[in-house]
Structures are given as structure tokens and as C-alpha cells.
C-alpha positions as semicolon CSV with decimal commas, in nm:
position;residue;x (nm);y (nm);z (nm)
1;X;-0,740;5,138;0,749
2;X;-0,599;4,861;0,558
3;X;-0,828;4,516;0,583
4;X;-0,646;4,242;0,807
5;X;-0,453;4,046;0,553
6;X;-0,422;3,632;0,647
7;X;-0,068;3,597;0,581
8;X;0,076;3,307;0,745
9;X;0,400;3,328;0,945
10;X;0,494;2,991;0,754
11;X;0,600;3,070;0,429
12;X;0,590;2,698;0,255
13;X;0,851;2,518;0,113
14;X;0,895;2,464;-0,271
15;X;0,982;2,104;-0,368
16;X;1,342;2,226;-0,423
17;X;1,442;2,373;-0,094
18;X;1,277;2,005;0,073
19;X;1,469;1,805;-0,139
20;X;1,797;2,026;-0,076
21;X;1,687;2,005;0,316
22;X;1,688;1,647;0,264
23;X;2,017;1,629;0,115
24;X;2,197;1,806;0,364
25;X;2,064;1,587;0,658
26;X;2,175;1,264;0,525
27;X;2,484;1,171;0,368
28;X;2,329;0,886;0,120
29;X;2,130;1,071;-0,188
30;X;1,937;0,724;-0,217
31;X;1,818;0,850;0,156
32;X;1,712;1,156;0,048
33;X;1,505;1,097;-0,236
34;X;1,301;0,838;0,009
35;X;1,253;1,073;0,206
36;X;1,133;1,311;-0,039
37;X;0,924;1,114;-0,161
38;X;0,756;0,993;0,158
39;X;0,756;1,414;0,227
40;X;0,548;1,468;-0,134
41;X;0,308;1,193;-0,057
42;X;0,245;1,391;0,249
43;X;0,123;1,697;0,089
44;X;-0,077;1,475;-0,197
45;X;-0,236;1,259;0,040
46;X;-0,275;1,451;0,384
47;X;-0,505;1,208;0,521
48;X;-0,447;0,833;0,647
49;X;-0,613;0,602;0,503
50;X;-0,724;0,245;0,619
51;X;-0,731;0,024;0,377
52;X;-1,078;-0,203;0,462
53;X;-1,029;-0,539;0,598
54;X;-1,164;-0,858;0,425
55;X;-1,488;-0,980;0,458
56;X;-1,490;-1,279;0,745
57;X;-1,716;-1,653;0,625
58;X;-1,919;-1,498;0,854
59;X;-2,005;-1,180;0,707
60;X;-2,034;-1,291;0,369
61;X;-2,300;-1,561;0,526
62;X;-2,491;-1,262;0,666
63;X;-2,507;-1,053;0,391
64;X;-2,642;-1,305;0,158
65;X;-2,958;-1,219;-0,028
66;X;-3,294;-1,458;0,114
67;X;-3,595;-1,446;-0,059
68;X;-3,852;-1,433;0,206
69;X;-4,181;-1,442;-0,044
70;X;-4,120;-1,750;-0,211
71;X;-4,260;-2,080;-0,032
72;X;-4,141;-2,436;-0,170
73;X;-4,473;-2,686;-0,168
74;X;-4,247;-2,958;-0,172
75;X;-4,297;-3,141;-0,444
């Protein structure tokens, strides 16, 4: 017996047969090539990520460093 070979039924696409894809279903290249392009950041970057939000007044207050062991006398 032959071990179970993990072949998917997908075979993948190769940058050339997306981009002809592309071509064919639009009539503007310009359209295409966006679309290829959004279609290769897809496989670069699979995941979507948040860019972080700025820090409110508020927060920035609240993270500020206090120095709890010194004590002003006053003088």
C-alpha cells in the first residue's frame, strides 16, 4: 500500500494565469493590473491588519511615569 498522499484538489494559480484571468474579465488593462495587484497583496499579506488608533489626552495622561518615593519638604 501506497501512503495517503495530501494532494489538494486546488491546483494554485501562477501569477500569469491570474493576471490573464484578470484580463479577460475586464475590458480596461488599467483594471486589471489593480486588480492584480490587490490579488498579490492577498497572497503576501493573508491577514488583516488594524492599523492602532492614536493615543487619546487621556491615555497619554494615564500612562505618564509618577515617582511615588520622592517627597517635596517644601522649601
Amino acid at each position: 500500500m501506497k501512503p495517503n498522499q495530501n494532494q489538494s484538489s486546488m491546483q494554485r494559480q501562477t501569477s500569469e494565469e491570474m493576471y490573464a484571468y484578470f484580463e479577460s474579465t475586464t475590458s480596461d488593462w488599467t483594471e486589471a493590473q489593480e486588480l492584480y495587484d490587490d490579488w498579490q497583496r492577498s497572497q503576501i499579506y493573508p491577514y488583516n491588519l488594524k492599523v492602532p488608533k492614536p493615543p487619546t489626552p487621556e491615555m497619554i495622561e494615564r500612562a505618564q511615569f509618577k515617582d511615588k518615593t520622592f517627597r517635596w519638604n517644601g522649601k
